[in-house]
N, C-alpha and C positions, 0 to 999 in steps of 0.2 A: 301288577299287570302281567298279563301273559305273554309269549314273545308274539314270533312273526304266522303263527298260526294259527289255534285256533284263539277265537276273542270269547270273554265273557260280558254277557249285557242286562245288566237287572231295567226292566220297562216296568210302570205301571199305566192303569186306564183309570181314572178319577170317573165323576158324576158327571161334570160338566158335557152338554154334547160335543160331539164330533169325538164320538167310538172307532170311528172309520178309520184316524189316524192312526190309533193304538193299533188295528189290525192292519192297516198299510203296514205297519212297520215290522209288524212281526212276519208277514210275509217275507221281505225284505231280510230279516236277518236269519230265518230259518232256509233262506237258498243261502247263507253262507254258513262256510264251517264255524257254526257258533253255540254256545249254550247260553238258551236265555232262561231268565227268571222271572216272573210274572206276576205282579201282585194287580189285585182289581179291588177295587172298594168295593161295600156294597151299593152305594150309588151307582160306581160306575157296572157291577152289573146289571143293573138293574137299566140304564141307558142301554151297555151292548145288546141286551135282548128288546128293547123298545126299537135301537135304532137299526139294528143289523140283523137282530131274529136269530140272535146265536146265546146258547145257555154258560157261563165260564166254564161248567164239571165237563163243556161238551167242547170249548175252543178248540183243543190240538185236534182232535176230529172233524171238523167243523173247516180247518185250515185244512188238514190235507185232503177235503173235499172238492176244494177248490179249482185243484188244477193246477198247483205252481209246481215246479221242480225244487225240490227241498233236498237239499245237500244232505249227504249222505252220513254224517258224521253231527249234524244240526241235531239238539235236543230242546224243548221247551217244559220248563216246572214249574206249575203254577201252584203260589204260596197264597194261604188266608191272608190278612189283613191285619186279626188279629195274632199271629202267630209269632213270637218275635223270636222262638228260638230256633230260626234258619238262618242260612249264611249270610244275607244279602246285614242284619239286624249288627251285624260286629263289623269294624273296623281292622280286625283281623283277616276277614274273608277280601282275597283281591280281586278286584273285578276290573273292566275297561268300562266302565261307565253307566249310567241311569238316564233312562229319558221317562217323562211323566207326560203321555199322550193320550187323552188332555189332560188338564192340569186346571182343576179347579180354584177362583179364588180361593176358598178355606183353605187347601193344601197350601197354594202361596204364602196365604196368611200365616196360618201356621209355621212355616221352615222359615218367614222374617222373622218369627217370635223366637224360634228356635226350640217349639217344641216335637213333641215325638209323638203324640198320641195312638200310630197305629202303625203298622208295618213301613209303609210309603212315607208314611214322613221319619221315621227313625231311619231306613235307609238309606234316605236321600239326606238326613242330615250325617249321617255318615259320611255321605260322598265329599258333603263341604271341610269338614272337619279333614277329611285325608288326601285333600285335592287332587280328588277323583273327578274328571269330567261327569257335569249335571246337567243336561236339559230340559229344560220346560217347555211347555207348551201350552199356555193361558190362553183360553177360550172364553171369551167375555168381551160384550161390547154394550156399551161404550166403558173406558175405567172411568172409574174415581179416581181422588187424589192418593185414597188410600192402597188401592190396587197399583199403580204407577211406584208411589216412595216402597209397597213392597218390593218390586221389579227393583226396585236403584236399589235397594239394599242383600237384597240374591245375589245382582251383579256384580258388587263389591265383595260379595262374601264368595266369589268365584262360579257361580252358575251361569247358564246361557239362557238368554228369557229367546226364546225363538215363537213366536208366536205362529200358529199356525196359517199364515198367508200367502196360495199359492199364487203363484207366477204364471204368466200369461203368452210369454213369450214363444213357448214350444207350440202353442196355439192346438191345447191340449182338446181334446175332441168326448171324452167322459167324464164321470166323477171319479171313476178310477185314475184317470190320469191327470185326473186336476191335483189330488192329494198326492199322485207320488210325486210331484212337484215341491212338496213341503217332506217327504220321507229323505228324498235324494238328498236337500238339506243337513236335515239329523244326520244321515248317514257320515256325510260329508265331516260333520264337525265329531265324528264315534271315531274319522281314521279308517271308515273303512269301506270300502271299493262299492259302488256302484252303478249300472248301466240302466238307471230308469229315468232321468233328462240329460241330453247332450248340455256343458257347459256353455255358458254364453260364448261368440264366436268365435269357440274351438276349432270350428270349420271352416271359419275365415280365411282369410286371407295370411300366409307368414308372416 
């Protein structure tokens, strides 16, 4: 782990829809001092350019087209899929954690079986093996029994099954602001500071 400064965060984007997450979140950790790492399926680019009209050789571009303030010390690397000789592949390389937004049954499937077949899931079984904070993000409705006993057995094996279901309560006024409702989440469980939903009755009453 790194200390009180900067953080390291391996993401990946699967096939399944909702691309939107992936890139909510990377927005999100590229305003903080962080170095992410980025793996995309081919599924799942093949979804980000269907559902968001962005290419992956073009994402870091594509983000800072956007308009957000991206911290000045923020870097993004995005790795093939099939490449497994980069850092995120070893249990050697330390990082602050893996979120898989979304997170396709196969992928599930896969990391309950405990296999490895391609970047994202070798990494993220790394994360269980050195309990390293994992989160998911399944994207799929309705489960099966078999999608659920995968879910119990991640959870067991130390991963966060967070599904991405945002909250309604900030009485969020876009799509943009519906998802950072589900980023603010992640974030929340990464450790690491964010200002995109006020907590539940922070502003309450003492």
């Amino acid at each position: 782990m790194n200390g009180s400064g900067s953080k390291t965060i391996v993401t990946a984007i699967c096939g399944a829809s909702g691309a939107i997450y992936g890139l909510s979140l990377l927005r999100a950790l590229l305003a903080l001092d962080t170095r992410v790492f980025l793996i995309v399926s081919s599924a799942g680019a093949a979804v980000l350019k269907h559902e968001c009209g962005i290419d992956v050789d073009r994402i870091d571009a594509a983000l800072r087209l956007q308009g957000f303030e991206r911290h000045e010390r923020a870097s993004l690397s995005v790795l093939d899929e099939n490449d497994f000789f980069t850092p995120p592949a070893s249990g050697s390389f330390r990082h602050d954690g893996m979120v898989i937004a979304p997170c396709t049954m196969g992928t599930l499937g896969a990391l309950a079986a405990g296999l490895s077949g391609n970047l994202i899931q070798r990494a993220a079984d790394v994360c269980l093996k050195e309990k390293r904070p994992l989160i998911l993000l399944p994207r799929e409705t309705p489960l099966s029994v078999i999608h659920l006993d995968n879910m119990l057995t991640l959870s067991r094996a130390g991963a966060v099954i967070l599904p991405p279901c945002p909250s309604f309560y900030t009485a969020p006024q876009t799509i943009d602001e519906l998802v950072d409702t589900v980023t603010a989440r992640i974030l929340d469980h990464l450790g690491l500071p964010q200002a995109l939903v006020t907590p539940w009755m922070s502003e309450g009453p003492a």
